[in-house]
C-alpha positions, 0 to 999 in steps of 0.5 A, spaced: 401 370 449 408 366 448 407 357 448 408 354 454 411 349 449 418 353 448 419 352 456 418 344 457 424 342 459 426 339 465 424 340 472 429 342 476 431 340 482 436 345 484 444 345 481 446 345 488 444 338 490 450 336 486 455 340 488 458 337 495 465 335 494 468 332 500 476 332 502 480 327 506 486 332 508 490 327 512 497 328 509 502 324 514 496 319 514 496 320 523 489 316 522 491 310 519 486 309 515 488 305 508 485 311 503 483 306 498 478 303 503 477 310 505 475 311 498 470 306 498 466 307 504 467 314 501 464 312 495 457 310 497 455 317 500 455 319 492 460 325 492 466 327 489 473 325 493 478 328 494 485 327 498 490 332 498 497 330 499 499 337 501 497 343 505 497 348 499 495 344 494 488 342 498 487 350 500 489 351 492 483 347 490 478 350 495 479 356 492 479 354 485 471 351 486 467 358 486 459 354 486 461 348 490 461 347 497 467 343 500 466 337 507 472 338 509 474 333 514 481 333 517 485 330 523 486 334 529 493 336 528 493 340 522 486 344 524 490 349 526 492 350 519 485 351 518 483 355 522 485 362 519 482 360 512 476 357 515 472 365 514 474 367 507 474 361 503 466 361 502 466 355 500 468 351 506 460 348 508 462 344 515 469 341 518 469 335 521 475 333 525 478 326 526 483 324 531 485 317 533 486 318 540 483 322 546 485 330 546 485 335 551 484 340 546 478 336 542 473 341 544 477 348 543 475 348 537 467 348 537 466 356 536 467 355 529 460 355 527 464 350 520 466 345 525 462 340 526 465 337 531 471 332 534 470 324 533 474 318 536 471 313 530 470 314 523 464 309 522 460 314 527 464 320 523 461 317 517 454 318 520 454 325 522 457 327 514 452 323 511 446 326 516 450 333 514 450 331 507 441 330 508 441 336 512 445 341 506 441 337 500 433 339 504 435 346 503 434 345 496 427 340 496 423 342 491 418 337 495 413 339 502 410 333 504 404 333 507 401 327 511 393 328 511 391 322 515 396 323 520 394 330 522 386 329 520 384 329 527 389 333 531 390 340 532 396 344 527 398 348 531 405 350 532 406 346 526 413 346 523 411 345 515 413 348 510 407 345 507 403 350 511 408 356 509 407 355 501 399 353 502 399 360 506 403 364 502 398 365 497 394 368 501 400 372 504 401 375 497 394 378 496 394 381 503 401 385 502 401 392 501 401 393 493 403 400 492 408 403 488 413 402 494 412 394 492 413 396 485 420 399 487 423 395 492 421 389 486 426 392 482 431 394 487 431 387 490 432 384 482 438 389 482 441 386 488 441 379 485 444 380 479 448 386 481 454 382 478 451 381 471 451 385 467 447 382 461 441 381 466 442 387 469 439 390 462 434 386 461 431 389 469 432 396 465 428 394 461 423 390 465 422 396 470 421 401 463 416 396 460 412 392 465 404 391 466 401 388 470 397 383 467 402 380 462 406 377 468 405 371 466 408 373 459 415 376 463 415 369 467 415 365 462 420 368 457 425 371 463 430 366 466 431 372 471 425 372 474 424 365 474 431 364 477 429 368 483 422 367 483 424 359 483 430 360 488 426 365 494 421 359 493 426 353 494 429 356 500 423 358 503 426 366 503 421 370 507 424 375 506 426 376 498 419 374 497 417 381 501 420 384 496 418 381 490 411 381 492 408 386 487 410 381 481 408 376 486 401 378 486 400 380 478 402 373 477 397 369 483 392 375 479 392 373 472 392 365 475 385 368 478 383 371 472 384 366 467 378 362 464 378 354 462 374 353 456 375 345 455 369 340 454 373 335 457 373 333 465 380 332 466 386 332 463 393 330 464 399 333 464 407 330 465 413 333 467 420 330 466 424 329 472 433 327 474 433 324 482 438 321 486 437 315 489 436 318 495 430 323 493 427 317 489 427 313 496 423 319 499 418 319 494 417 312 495 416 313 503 410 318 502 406 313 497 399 316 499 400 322 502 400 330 500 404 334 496 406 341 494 412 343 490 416 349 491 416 352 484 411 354 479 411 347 475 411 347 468 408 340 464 406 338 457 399 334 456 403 331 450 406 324 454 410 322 447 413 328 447 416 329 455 419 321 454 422 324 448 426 329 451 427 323 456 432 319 451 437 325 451 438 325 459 446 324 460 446 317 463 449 319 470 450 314 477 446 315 483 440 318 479 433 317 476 430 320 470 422 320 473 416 321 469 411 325 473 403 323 470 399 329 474 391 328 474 387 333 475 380 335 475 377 340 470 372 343 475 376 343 482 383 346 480 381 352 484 385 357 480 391 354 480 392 352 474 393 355 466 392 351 461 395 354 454 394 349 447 399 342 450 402 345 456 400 347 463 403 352 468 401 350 476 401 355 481 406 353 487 401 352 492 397 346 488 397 340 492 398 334 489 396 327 492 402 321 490 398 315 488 402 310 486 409 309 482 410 304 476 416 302 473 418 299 466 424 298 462 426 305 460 423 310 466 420 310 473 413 313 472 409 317 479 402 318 478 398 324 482 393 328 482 391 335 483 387 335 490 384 341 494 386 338 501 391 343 501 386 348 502 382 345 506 389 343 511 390 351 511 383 352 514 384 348 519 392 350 521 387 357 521 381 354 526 386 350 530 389 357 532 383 361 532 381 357 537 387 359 541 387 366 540 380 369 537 380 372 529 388 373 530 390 376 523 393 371 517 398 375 517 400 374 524 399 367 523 404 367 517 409 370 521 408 366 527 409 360 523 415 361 520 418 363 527 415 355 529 420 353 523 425 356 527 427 361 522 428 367 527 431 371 522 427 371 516 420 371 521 424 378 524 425 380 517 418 379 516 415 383 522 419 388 521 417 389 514 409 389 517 411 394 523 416 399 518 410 399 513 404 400 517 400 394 516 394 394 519 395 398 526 390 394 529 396 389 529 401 393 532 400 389 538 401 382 535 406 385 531 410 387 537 408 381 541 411 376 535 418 380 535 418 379 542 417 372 542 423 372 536 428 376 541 427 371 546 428 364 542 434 368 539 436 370 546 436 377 547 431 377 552 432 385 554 429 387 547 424 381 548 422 384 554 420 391 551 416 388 545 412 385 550 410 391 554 409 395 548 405 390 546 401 390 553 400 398 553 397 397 546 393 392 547 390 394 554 387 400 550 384 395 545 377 395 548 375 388 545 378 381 549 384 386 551 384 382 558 383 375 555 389 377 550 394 381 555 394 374 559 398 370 554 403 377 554 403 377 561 404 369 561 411 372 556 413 377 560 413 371 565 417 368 562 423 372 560 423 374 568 424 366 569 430 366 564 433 371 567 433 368 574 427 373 578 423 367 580 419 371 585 416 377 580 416 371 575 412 367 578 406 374 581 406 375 573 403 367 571 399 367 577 396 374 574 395 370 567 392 364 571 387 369 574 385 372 569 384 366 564 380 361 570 376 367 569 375 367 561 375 359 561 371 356 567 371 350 566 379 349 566 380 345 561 384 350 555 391 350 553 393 357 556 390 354 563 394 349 561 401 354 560 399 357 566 400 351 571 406 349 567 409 355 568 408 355 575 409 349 576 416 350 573 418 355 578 417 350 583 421 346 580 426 352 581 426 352 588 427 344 589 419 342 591 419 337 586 412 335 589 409 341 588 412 342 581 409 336 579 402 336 581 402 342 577 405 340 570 401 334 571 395 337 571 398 342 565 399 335 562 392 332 563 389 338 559 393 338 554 393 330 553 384 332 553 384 338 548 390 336 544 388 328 543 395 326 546 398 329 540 401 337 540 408 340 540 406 343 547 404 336 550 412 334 548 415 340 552 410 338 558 413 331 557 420 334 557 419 338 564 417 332 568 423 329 564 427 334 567 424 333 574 424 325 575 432 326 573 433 331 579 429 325 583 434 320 580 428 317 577 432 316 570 428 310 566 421 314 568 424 321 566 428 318 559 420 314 558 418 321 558 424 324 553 423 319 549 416 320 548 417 327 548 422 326 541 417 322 538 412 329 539 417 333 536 420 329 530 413 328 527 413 335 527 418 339 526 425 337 522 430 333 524 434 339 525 429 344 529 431 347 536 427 342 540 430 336 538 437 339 539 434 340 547 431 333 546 438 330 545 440 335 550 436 332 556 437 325 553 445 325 553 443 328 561 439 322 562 444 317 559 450 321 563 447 320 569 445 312 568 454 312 566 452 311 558 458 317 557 459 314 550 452 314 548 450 321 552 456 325 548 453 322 541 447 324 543 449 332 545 454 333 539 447 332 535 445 337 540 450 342 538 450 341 531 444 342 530 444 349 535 450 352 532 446 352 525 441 357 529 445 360 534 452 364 534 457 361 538 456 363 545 447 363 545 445 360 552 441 354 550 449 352 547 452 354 553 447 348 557 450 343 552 457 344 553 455 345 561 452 337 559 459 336 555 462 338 561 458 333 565 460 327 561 467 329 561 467 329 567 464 322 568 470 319 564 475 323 569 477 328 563 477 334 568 481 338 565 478 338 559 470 338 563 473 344 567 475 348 562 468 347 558 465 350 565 469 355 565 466 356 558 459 355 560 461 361 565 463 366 560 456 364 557 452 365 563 455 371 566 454 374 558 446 373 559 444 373 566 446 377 571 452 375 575 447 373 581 443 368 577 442 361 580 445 358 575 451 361 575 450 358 583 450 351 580 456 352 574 460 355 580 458 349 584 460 344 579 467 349 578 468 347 586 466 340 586 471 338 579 477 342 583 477 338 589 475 331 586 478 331 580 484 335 582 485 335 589 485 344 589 480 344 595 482 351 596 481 354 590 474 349 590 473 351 596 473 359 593 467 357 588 463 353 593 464 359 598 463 364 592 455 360 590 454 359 598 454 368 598 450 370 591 445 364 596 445 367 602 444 375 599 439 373 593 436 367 594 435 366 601 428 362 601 431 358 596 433 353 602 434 347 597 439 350 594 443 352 600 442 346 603 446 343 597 451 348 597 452 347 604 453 339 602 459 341 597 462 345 602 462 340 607 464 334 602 470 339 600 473 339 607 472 331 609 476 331 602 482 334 606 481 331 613 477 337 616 472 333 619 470 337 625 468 343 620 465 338 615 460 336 620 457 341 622 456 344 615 453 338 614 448 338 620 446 345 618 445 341 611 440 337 614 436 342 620 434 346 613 432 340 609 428 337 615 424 344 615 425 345 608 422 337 606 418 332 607 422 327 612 423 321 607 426 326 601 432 324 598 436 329 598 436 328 606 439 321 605 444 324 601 446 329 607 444 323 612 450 319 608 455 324 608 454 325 616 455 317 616 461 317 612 465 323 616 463 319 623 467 313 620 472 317 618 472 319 625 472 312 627 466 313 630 463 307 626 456 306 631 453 312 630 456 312 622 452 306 622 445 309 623 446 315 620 447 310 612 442 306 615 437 311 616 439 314 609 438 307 606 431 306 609 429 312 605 433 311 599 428 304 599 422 308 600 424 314 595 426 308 589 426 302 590 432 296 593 435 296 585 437 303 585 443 306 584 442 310 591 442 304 594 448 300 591 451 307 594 448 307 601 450 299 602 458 300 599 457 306 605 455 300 610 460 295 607 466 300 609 463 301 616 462 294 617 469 293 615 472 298 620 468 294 624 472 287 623 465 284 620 469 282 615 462 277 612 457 282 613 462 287 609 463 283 603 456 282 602 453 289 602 459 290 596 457 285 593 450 286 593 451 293 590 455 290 585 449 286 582 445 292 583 450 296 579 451 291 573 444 290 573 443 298 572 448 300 568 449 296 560 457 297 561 462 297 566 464 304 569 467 307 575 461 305 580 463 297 579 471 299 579 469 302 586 465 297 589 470 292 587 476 295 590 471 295 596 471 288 596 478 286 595 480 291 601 476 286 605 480 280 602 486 284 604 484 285 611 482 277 611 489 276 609 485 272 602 491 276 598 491 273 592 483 274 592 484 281 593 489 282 588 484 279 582 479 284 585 482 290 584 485 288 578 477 287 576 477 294 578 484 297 574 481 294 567 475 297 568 478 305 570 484 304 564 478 301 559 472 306 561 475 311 565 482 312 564 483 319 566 481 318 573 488 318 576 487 318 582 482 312 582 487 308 578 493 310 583 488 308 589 488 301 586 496 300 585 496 303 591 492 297 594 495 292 589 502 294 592 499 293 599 497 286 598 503 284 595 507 286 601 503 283 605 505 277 601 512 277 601 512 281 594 516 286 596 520 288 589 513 287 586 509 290 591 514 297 591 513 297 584 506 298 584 506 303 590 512 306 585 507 307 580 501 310 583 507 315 586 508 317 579 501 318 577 499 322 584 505 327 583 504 328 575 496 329 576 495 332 582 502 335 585 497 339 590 493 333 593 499 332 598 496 328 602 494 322 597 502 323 595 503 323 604 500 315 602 505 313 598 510 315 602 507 311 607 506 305 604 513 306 600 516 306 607 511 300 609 514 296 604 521 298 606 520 297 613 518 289 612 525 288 608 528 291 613 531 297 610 529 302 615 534 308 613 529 308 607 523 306 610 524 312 615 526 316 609 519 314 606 515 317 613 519 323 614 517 326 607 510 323 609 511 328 615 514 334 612 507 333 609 502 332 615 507 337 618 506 342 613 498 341 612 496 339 619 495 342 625 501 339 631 496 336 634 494 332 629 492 325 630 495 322 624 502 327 625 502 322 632 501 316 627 506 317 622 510 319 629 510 312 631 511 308 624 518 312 625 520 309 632 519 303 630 524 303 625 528 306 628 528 301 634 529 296 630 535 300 629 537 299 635 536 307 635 532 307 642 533 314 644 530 317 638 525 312 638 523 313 645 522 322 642 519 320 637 514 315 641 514 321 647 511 326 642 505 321 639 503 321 646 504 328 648 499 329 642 494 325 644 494 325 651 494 333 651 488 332 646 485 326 645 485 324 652 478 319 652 482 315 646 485 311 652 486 305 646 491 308 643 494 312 649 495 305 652 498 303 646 504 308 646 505 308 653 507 299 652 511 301 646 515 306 650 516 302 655 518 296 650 524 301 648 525 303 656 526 295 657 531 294 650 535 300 652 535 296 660 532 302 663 528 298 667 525 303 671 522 308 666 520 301 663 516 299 670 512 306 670 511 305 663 507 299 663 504 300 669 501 306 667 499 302 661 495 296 665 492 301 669 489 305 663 486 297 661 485 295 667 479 300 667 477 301 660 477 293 658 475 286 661 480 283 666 481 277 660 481 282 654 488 280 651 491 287 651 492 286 659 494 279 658 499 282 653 501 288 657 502 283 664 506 279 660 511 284 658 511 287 666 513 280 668 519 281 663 522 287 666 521 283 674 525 278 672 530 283 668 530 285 676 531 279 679 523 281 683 522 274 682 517 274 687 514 280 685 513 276 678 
C-alpha cells in the first residue's frame, strides 16, 4: 500500500472560492459614482475589480477568463447591449443593474435567470452582491455544521441538512445496487468527466483494465482523477454523480470497515493544514462547540512538526489565514471511519467532529477538535423522527426525501429515477412514485405530480400491511395538487377522506398528519372567504403541531405562515407580520438562507409591509424574494408569478401603474400557463388588471371589461363562492361611481351587501367596506343624511372588528369628514380628518398617499371657511408628500394643484392661481387623455379664474371645452350638463350677452324640471337667474312670471323667513318699481 505521507499536502477548500472577478461597466459614468470611491467600497468585499471604459474591451475580457466567474454589474442604459451575450458567455454568474432614477422598463428584464435585479441605491446594491457572493462561495463549503444542543430535543424532520445528507450517504452507498451495471456506469461517468482530457483519459483506461476491489484505497490515494471527482461530487453535494460512482464508493467505504488498528496507544493526534479566508475563518468561529463533517475524505499527518513545515512555504496572500487543524480522537470509538498508515491518517467523509476551541500564537491559528460518534446517533434520531410519521419507510426513500427538503428537485428526481429504472426493492415503488409526485409539485408540474400520486395509490392499496393508514397521506397529496389547481370542492372530499381514515388510525388526535389534514381543510376555507371557520381550523393543526413538535418544526412555520395570510386579508397586519416573523425565525434555523420557504416568507412579509405603505421596504423584501426563487425555478414557475403579482402590488402603492399594470399582465401570462383559464386566481389578477385601468389610468371601460371578465368565470365556476362575488360585484360598482354613474353603481353595491349579509356574520368587515362604498355614492348623490348612517354603521363595525387606532378607521372618519363638509359643518369636518391623521402617522413609519389625502381633506375645509392661506399650507403638506413618497400618482398630484389653484382665486391671485390649474391641466392631458372628466374639471376651474378677472370670452372658452366633454360622455339630461349650462349664462350675462344667456339659463331648467322635478332648491335657482336676465334685459313681464314662480316654489318648500325668499321678494319689488306698481310694491 502506497504512504499517506506522499499525499500530505494542503487541504483544499476548493479553487473556486477564489475566482469571482466583479466588473463595474459604467462607461459614460451615468451613475456618478467616483470610481476611486467605488474602488474602495469594492475593495472590502475582497475580489478582483475591474472597470471597463469600452463596451468591446469589457465582453473581450469576459471571454478571456474560462475558470472565473464574472459579477458584472451595469447601469440600465447598456443592459441591452448585454443582454444578447448573457447565454453563451458561461462565465457571467449574475448581473445586477444600477440605475440612478426610477425607470418604466426596470422590471423588463427579470426573465434573465443572471440578472439579479434592478437598484435605485448602491449601498443596498452593494448588500445584495455581497450576500450573492456568500451564496456562490457555499456552493463550495467543505464544512457541515451541526448544532447538537439545539436539535437534542426536537424532531428532525424535514430537516435541510447537509450534515444529515453526508451522515446518511454512508449508509446509501451500502445499500445501492453493486453490480456490473454500477461497475460500468462508474467508468463511463469518469469518461464524461474528463472527455476533454486526454492524459486522464488513459489513466481511466487503465483504471477500467486493472481495477480490484480491495486496492480502492491505493487507486484513491495515488490517482488525482478519482480524488478530483470524488472530492468534487462530495462538495457540491451531487447526488446524482455520486449514483454513478457507487461501485467505487462502495469498495472505498468497505476497505475502511475492513481495516484493523493495531496501536497500544488510546488516542492519537492527527493535524491538517488549512488557507481560509476571512470570511470562512469567522464562520468557524460562530460554530465554536458544535458539530462538524467535512465534504471530503481528509487526509492528516500525526507529525505536527512536520505540517507546520509545510505551513512556512504557504504564499503570503491578504484576506486569508493559514490554519492548523488538531484532530483528537479515540482509538476505541472511531467506528471505522478512520485508516491509519505509519504518521498519516485518512478520515472517511462522514466523521464527525466536535470544534473545542481555537487558539492563536505568533505564527498560525490553531482549532482543535475531536472525532465524536454524535453523527451517528443525530442519524438514528432524523430515522426515528420519521419512522414515527410513517412506519419502517426505507433509508433510501429517506435519503431521497431529504435532499428534495434541501430544495434540491433535480438532483432528489434524478435519484429516484435511478431507484424506479434500476428496480430497487419493488416493495418501494409506491414511495418511489410518491417522492416523484412530491418533486413534480415543487417544481410545479402538477399534471405529472398527479399521476405519480395515483400510481402510488393503486400500488400501495394492494399492500395488505398499513395500506389505508399509508393511502391517507397520498390522498391528503392528490388534495392538494386539486387546491393549486383551483377544484376546491373535489379538494376538499379528497382531505376530508385523509381526515376520516387518520381519526381512525390516530384516536387520540394529537398526530402531525391529523394536524396537515385540519390544516388543509382549514386552508380550503380560507379559499372561500370564511375566515373564521378557517382559522378554527389552523389553529387547532397549529396546537397539535406546537404538542408533538416542542414548538419547533418546519411544519409549525407553514401553520404560522397561514394564519399569517388570514389575519392580512382581515386587515390584521401586526398580528399577521407577528406571525411571518415567527415563521422566518422556524425557517432560517432550519433551512439555508436561500431555501424556497424563505423566499415565501419574504414574499408574505413584503405583502405585509405594502399593506401597512412601507413600499420601499416590502419591494426589499420581495426582490430577496425573487433572487432566491430564479435559483430553483425558470422564469415563468407560478410561486415567481406570485412575487411579481406582490411587486405589482408594491407599484402600484407608489402610483408606478404602468409598470405595475405590466407586471400584471405578466403574473397573467403565468397563470393562464398553470391553471385552467377559470381558476379563481386568475379572478383576482383580473381584478387587480381592472382596479389599476380605472384608478390609476382613468380607462373605466377597458376596467370594466377585466372586472366583467372575473364577475362571469364567478358566476359560471365559482357560483358558491359568494365571498368573491361579493367583492367583484364591489369593483364593478367602484368602477361606475368613478365615472358618475351613480344609479348603476348603487345597485351593484346593494347586491354586494344582500349577499355578505347572508353570506357573513353581521359585524364582517367586508360588509363595512361595502356600507361605505354605499355611503360615498349617496354623497356623490348629494343625499348627505342617508350617506351619514351608512359610514357611521361601517364605523361601528370597523371599531368592533379592529379597534379605533385602525387604518380602516382613519378611512371611515375621512368618509364622515367629507359628508360632514357637504353638510357645512365645517368643525366637525375638520375634526374627523384631523383625527384620521393621527391615527394614519401613528400606524404608518412614514409619510404616504393616505396622510397626503386626509391633508388635502383638511385644506378643502379651510378653503370653504375662506381660511385660504391655511388651506394652501395643507395641500402644500400634501404636494410634498405625493412628489417625495408617491411621485407617479399624477392624478393625486393634479388634484392638489388644482385646489391650490382654487384657493388662490378665491384670494385674488388670479395669475398665481391659473398657473397651477395650468399645471394640473397638463398632467391630466399628458397621463390620463381618456380621464376626460378630470380634464372637464380643469376647464371648469380655468374658466373660474378667468371668469373672476372678468375675462369672460376666455372663461366661456374654458366652459364650453367642459361641455363638449359632459356633452360627449353624459346623457342630455344630465345634472352637471345643466350646471356647466348656468356657468355659461353667467358669463355671458356679464357680457351684457342676455338672449344667449336667457337660452342657456332655459336649457338648465328644462333639464331639471323634465328630470329632477323634486330638486325644488335648485329649479327655483334658475328660475331667479332667469328672471334677473329678463329684468336687464327690461322685460319686465317675462321678469315678473319668473320670479313669481320663483317664490312660489320657496314659499312652499322653505320657512317664511329663510333668506332665499327674502331674496327672491326683494328682487320682485325690483321689477314693481321698474313698473311704476308702487302700490303693489
Amino acid at each position: 500500500m502506497t504512504t499517506l505521507s506522499q499525499h500530505t499536502r494542503l487541504i483544499n477548500t476548493s479553487d473556486n472560492k477564489d475566482n469571482v472577478i466583479l466588473i463595474w461597466f459604467d462607461p459614460d459614468n451615468e451613475l456618478s459614482i467616483d470610481s476611486e470611491h467605488l474602488k474602495i467600497q469594492l475593495n472590502q468585499l475582497n475580489h478582483r475589480i475591474i472597470i471597463p471604459t469600452e463596451f468591446e474591451s469589457c465582453i473581450s475580457y469576459i471571454q478571456s477568463k474560462e475558470r472565473e466567474k464574472i459579477f458584472l454589474i451595469t447601469s440600465i442604459s447598456y443592459i441591452s447591449q448585454i443582454l444578447p451575450y448573457i447565454d453563451f458567455l458561461h462565465q457571467i454568474y449574475c448581473i445586477f443593474i444600477l440605475c440612478s432614477k426610477t425607470d418604466q422598463h426596470e422590471y423588463s428584464f427579470i426573465q434573465h435567470t443572471k440578472i439579479i435585479g434592478v437598484y435605485k441605491q448602491f449601498d443596498f446594491l452593494y448588500s445584495i452582491i455581497q450576500e450573492q457572493i456568500d451564496i456562490f462561495n457555499n456552493q463550495f463549503d467543505l464544512w457541515s455544521f451541526f448544532d447538537q444542543d439545539e436539535y437534542k430535543n426536537k424532531d428532525l424532520t424535514k430537516q435541510s441538512s447537509n450534515f444529515l445528507w453526508l451522515q446518511l450517504l454512508h449508509n446509501i452507498i451500502l445499500y445501492l445496487p453493486y453490480n456490473d451495471q454500477a461497475k460500468k456506469q462508474m467508468f463511463n461517468a469518469c469518461r464524461y468527466y474528463y472527455q476533454d482530457n486526454k492524459e486522464e483519459l488513459k489513466l481511466i483506461d487503465e483504471f477500467e483494465e486493472k481495477y480490484h476491489s480491495y486496492d480502492a484505497i491505493d487507486w484513491y490515494l495515488n490517482n488525482s482523477f478519482l480524488r478530483k471527482i470524488i472530492n468534487h461530487a462530495l462538495i457540491m453535494e451531487d447526488t446524482n454523480q455520486l449514483y454513478t460512482l457507487r461501485y467505487f464508493l462502495n469498495d472505498l467505504i468497505q476497505n475502511f470497515n475492513q481495516q484493523i488498528i493495531q496501536i497500544n496507544e488510546k488516542k492519537l493526534i492527527a493535524y491538517g493544514l488549512i488557507e481560509l479566508s476571512n470570511i470562512e475563518f469567522e464562520k468557524l468561529k460562530k460554530n465554536h462547540n458544535k458539530l462538524i463533517s467535512i465534504k471530503t475524505f481528509l487526509i492528516c499527518h500525526r507529525s505536527r512538526s512536520l505540517v507546520l513545515a509545510l505551513s512556512t512555504q504557504l504564499p503570503k496572500r491578504n484576506n486569508s489565514i493559514p490554519v492548523l487543524f488538531q484532530i483528537t480522537y479515540d482509538i476505541q470509538d472511531i467506528n471505522n471511519n478512520i485508516i491509519l498508515y505509519q504518521q498519516e491518517v485518512l478520515f472517511h467523509f462522514n466523521t464527525t467532529f466536535r470544534l473545542e476551541n481555537i487558539q492563536h500564537d505568533k505564527h498560525i491559528c490553531c482549532i482543535n477538535m475531536n472525532v465524536v460518534n454524535d453523527g451517528q446517533q443525530i442519524l438514528e434520531k432524523y430515522i426515528d423522527d420519521i419512522h414515527r410519521q410513517i412506519d419502517n419507510l426505507n433509508i433510501l426513500i429517506i435519503f431521497g426525501k431529504l435532499i428534495c427538503d434541501m430544495s434540491q428537485w433535480n438532483q432528489s428526481q434524478k435519484y429516484f429515477e435511478h431507484l424506479l429504472n434500476d428496480n430497487i426493492n419493488n416493495n418501494d415503488l409506491p414511495w418511489t412514485e410518491h417522492s416523484l409526485g412530491q418533486i413534480n409539485r415543487w417544481k410545479g408540474n402538477w399534471l405529472e405530480a398527479k399521476e405519480y400520486y395515483k400510481h402510488a395509490y393503486d400500488r400501495m392499496m394492494k399492500d395488505e400491511v398499513n395500506c389505508e393508514k399509508n393511502c391517507a397521506i397520498i390522498l391528503c397529496d392528490i388534495g392538494e395538487i386539486l387546491h393549486l389547481q383551483g377544484k376546491y370542492e373535489e379538494a376538499y372530499e379528497y382531505h376530508e377522506k385523509a381526515l376520516t381514515i387518520r381519526k381512525k388510525y390516530y384516536p387520540s388526535f394529537d398526530h402531525p398528519h391529523i394536524a396537515t389534514s385540519l390544516e388543509n381543510i382549514g386552508l380550503i376555507y380560507y379559499q372561500q372567504l370564511k375566515y373564521n371557520e378557517a382559522l378554527v381550523h389552523l389553529q387547532q393543526s397549529l396546537t397539535i403541531r406546537e404538542k408533538y413538535f416542542n414548538y419547533f418544526h418546519v411544519d409549525i412555520a407553514t401553520n404560522l405562515r397561514n394564519i399569517g395570510y388570514i389575519f392580512i386579508d382581515q386587515g390584521k397586519y401586526d398580528e399577521a407580520l407577528e406571525y411571518h416573523q415567527r415563521a422566518r425565525l422556524i425557517y432560517e434555523k432550519s433551512y439555508s438562507s436561500d431555501h424556497v420557504f424563505i423566499a415565501l416568507t419574504y414574499n408574505s412579509i413584503g405583502n405585509i409591509l405594502y399593506l401597512k405603505k412601507k413600499h420601499n421596504d416590502a419591494l426589499d423584501m420581495v426582490q430577496h424574494a425573487l433572487i432566491i426563487q430564479k435559483k430553483y425555478y425558470p422564469f415563468g414557475h407560478i410561486d415567481i408569478g406570485t412575487t411579481l403579482s406582490n411587486m405589482g402590488n408594491i407599484k402600484y402603492g407608489q402610483g408606478n401603474y404602468d409598470l405595475a399594470l405590466d407586471l400584471y399582465q405578466q403574473v397573467l401570462m403565468i397563470q393562464k400557463k398553470y391553471h385552467l383559464s377559470n381558476h379563481l386566481d386568475n379572478v383576482c389578477i383580473l381584478n387587480n388588471i381592472g382596479y389599476i385601468l380605472a384608478r390609476g389610468k382613468r380607462s373605466y371601460d377597458e376596467a370594466l371589461h377585466y372586472h366583467q371578465q372575473a364577475f362571469l368565470m364567478l358566476k359560471t365556476y365559482y357560483p358558491s363562492y359568494y365571498g368573491h362575488i361579493a367583492i367583484n360585484l364591489n369593483y364593478i360598482g367602484d368602477n361606475l361611481s368613478k365615472q358618475r354613474k351613480f344609479h348603476e353603481a348603487i345597485d351593484y353595491y346593494r347586491q354586494a351587501l344582500t349577499i355578505q349579509k347572508n353570506y357573513y356574520s353581521s359585524d364582517n368587515v367586508n360588509i363595512a367596506h361595502t356600507l361605505s362604498n354605499i355611503g360615498n355614492i349617496l354623497s356623490d348623490q348629494k343625499k348627505n343624511e342617508e350617506a351619514l348612517d351608512y359610514h357611521q354603521r361601517a364605523l361601528k363595525i370597523y371599531e368592533t372588528y379592529h379597534s379605533s387606532d385602525h387604518i380602516n378607521y382613519a378611512t371611515s372618519l375621512n368618509d364622515i369628514g367629507k359628508i360632514l363638509y357637504r353638510l357645512g359643518k365645517y368643525d366637525d369636518a375638520f375634526k374627523h380628518h384631523e383625527k384620521a391623521l393621527i391615527i394614519q402617522k401613528k400606524y404608518y413609519d412614514s409619510e404616504n398617499a393616505h396622510m397626503a389625502l386626509s391633508l388635502n381633506y383638511m385644506g378643502n375645509v379651510r378653503s370653504s371657511e375662506g381660511k385660504y392661506d391655511e388651506a394652501i399650507d395643507l395641500y402644500k403638506q400634501a404636494l410634498q408628500i405625493y412628489e417625495t413618497s408617491s411621485s407617479f400618482r399624477y392624478a393625486d398630484i393634479a388634484t392638489i394643484l388644482s385646489n391650490i389653484g382654487t384657493s388662490l382665486n378665491h384670494q385674488e391671485k388670479y395669475d398665481e392661481a391659473f398657473d397651477y390649474e395650468q399645471q394640473a391641466l397638463n398632467i391630466r392631458q399628458s397621463h390620463y387623455p381618456s380621464a376626460y372628466m378630470n380634464i372637464a374639471d380643469s376647464f371648469h376651474y380655468m374658466g373660474n379664474i378667468r371668469n373672476s378677472q372678468g375675462k369672460y370670452n376666455e372663461a366661456i372658452d374654458y366652459y364650453q371645452q367642459q361641455l363638449k366633454i359632459y356633452e360627449k360622455y353624459y346623457p342630455t339630461s344630465h345634472s352637471n350638463i345643466a350646471s356647466i349650462l348656468s356657468f355659461i349664462g353667467s358669463s355671458l350675462s356679464r357680457q351684457g350677452k342676455y338672449d344667449e344667456s336667457f337660452e342657456c339659463y332655459k336649457r338648465a331648467l328644462n333639464i331639471y324640471e323634465e328630470n329632477f322635478s323634486t330638486n325644488y332648491n335648485q329649479i327655483a335657482r334658475y328660475l331667479q337667474w332667469i328672471g334677473f336676465v329678463c329684468y336687464v334685459k327690461l322685460d319686465l313681464d317675462c321678469a315678473l312670471i319668473y320670479y313669481e314662480k320663483c317664490l312660489r316654489i320657496r314659499e312652499i318648500n322653505f320657512n317664511w323667513d329663510h333668506s332665499s325668499i327674502v331674496d327672491t321678494i326683494s328682487c320682485l319689488i325690483e321689477v314693481q318699481r321698474a313698473r311704476n306698481e308702487h302700490e303693489i310694491c
